[in-house]
N, C-alpha and C positions, 0 to 999 in steps of 0.2 A: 440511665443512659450515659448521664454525664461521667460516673464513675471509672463505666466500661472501656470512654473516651481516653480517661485518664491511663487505665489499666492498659491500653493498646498502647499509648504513647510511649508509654516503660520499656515495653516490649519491643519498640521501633529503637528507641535510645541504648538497649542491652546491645542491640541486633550490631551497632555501631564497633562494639565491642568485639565483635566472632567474624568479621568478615563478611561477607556482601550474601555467604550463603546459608549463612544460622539466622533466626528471627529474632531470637530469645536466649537466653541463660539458664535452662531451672538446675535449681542444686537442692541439696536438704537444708542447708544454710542462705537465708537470704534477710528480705524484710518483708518483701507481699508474697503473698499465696497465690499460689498457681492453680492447682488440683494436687486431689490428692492421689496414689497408685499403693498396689499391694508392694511390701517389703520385698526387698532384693536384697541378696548377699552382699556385702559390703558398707549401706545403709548405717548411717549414724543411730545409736537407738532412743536417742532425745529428740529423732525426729520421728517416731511413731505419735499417730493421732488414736491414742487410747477412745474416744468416742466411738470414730470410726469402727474400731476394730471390736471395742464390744459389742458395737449394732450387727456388723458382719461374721463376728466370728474368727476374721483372718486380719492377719498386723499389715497395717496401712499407714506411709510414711506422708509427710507434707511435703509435695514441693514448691520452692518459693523461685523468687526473681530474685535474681542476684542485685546488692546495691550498687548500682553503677551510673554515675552521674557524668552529663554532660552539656554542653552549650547548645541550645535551640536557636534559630537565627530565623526571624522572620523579617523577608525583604518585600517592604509595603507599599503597592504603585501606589501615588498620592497624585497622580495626572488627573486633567480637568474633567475624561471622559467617567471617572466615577462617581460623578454626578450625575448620569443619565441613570432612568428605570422609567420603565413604559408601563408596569404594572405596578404591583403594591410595594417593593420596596428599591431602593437606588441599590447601585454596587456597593456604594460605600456605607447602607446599614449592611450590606450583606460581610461587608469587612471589618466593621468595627463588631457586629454579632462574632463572626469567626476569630478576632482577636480575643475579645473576652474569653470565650471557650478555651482555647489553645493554649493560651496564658496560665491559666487556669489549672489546667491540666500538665501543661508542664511545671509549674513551681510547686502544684501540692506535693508532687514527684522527686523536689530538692532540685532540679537543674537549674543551671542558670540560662538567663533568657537575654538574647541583645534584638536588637533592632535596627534598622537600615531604611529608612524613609525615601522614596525616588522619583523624581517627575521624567525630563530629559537629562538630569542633572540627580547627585543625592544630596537630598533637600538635611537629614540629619541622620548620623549615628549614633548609637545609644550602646554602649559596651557590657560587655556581661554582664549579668549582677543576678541573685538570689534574690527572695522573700517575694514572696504573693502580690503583699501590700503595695510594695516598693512599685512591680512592676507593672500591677494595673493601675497605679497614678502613669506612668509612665504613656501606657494604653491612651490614657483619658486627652492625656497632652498630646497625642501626638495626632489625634482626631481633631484635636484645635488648633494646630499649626499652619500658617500658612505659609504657602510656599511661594518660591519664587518661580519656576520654571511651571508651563503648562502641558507641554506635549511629553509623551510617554518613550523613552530608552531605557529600554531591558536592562543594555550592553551596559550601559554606564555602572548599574549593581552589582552584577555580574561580575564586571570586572575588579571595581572597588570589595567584592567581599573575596576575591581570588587574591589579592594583595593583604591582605590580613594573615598574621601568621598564627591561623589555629590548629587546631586538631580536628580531625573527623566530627563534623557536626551533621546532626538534624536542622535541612534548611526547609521552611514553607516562601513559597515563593508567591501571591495573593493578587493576582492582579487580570486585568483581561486578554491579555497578551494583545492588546489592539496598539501595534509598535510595527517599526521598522524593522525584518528580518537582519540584523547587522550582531544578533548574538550567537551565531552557531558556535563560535570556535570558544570563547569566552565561558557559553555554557556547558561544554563538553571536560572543559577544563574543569569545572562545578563539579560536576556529575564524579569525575577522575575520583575526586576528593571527599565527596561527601553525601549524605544521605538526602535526594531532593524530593521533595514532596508540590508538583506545580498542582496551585487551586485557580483556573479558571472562572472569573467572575463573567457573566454574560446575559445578556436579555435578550428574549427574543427577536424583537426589533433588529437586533444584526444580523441575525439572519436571514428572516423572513418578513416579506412585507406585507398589506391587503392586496386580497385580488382585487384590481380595479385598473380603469384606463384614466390617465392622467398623470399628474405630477402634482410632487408632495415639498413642499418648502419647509426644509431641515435645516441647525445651525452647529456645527463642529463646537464640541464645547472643548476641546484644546486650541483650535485656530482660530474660533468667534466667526467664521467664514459660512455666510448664509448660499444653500445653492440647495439642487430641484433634484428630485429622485422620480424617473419615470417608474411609475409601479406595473408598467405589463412589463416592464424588463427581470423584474427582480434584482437581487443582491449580488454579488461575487463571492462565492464561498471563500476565505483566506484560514487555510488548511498547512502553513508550514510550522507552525508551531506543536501541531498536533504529529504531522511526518516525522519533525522532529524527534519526538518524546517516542514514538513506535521505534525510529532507528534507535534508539539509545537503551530501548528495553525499557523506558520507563514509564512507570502508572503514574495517571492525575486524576483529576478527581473537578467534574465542572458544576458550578451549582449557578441556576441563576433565581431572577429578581422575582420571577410569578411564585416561589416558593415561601413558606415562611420557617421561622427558623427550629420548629422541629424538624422539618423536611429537611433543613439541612443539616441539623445534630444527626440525625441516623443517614441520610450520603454518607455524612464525615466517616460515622461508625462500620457501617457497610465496606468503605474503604479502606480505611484501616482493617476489618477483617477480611477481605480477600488478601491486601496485601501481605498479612502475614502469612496467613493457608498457603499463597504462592509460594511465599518462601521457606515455610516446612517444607513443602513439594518437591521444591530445588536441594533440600539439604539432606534428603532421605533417596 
């Protein structure tokens, strides 16, 4: 599964490469394999897979992914609230599981990987760099960081990674979106620019509470501000992030805490493969 993870991610990093409506790259020249197809006129003939074609009878060439390297950018809320999880795990194992993974997968891949750390403020940047090793120390420190700010602004990463002058990147964006809507314009500007990938971190507990008549004494773990939740009212659904992501065209991907972390290795993979299939769809 992990591999496949890896193999998708190539395939999202190529897509970077052809424009918002190719997914991919296959050529006869690459470095990973794709699939294999029957020969076509034109067809390099150092790209025939001689097995294939013995077992079949008919000349079958390789196609690969093209090598095409690029900067991953993962912008990591580090706010108070991923600290809460009402089942078996917090937001923040579900963030430091997803970093390992994603890391992972992008460097076996050669890209390089930055980082962006954020409360209301950006707590740290961490600049491009290669190698595996390198950046899952990086990972490890940046889960022991302590920060200064507690409450959660989008805007403020958003903005700070629009002010960087790079190139088309693959951005994961990891956080619960539980913020102040003050990012449309900031993130559209994103979106302009680069490949966004939003992972909603969430737990049930936001959204739905127990049926019962009374009131529930909760503590804001960004504001430390203790106060009563009548539970025959229920919750407020806060749906603009999500409005959001539909006007913009774009797929996210929500996992939350009652899950453990295969459940969320195949979401991830599931998601990744719709959204490439989408985007054959669109390019055909």
């Amino acid at each position: 599964m992990r591999r496949r993870i890896r193999f998708h991610m190539q395939k999202l990093v190529s897509n970077l490469f052809e424009g918002v409506f190719y997914s991919y790259v296959r050529t006869t020249r690459g470095v990973e394999l794709d699939e294999l197809r029957q020969y076509q006129p034109g067809d390099e003939f150092r790209s025939i897979d001689w097995k294939t074609t013995t077992r079949t009878g008919l000349l079958h060439v390789r196609l690969k992914l093209v090598d095409r390297r690029t900067c991953i950018f993962f912008l990591v809320d580090k706010s108070g609230s991923k600290k809460f999880g009402s089942s078996r795990f917090t937001k923040r194992d579900i963030q430091t599981s997803l970093l390992y993974l994603l890391v992972k997968s992008a460097t076996e891949a050669g890209n390089q990987v930055s980082f962006i750390t954020f409360t209301d403020r950006v707590e740290r940047y961490v600049p491009p760099q290669s190698g595996q090793k390198e950046n899952l120390k990086v990972v490890e420190s940046l889960n022991n960081d302590k920060t200064r700010g507690g409450f959660t602004d989008l805007n403020c990463a958003f903005e700070f990674l629009n002010t960087l002058h790079t190139t088309t990147s693959l951005v994961f964006v990891l956080s619960d979106f539980l913020a102040p809507f003050n990012y449309e314009s900031s993130f559209k500007l994103l979106v302009g620019k680069h490949d966004i990938v939003p992972i909603i971190i969430s737990d049930i507990r936001e959204e739905t509470l127990p049926k019962a008549r009374g009131f529930m004494a909760v503590r804001d773990l960004e504001s430390d501000e203790l106060m009563y939740l009548d539970l025959s009212q229920g919750l407020v659904s806060n749906q603009q992030n999500r409005d959001l992501f539909h006007r913009l065209n774009l797929e996210y991907l929500t996992l939350r805490t009652d899950e453990d972390e295969d459940q969320w290795a195949r979401l991830l993979l599931n998601f990744f493969d719709n959204k490439l299939r989408r985007r054959s769809r669109l390019k055909r």
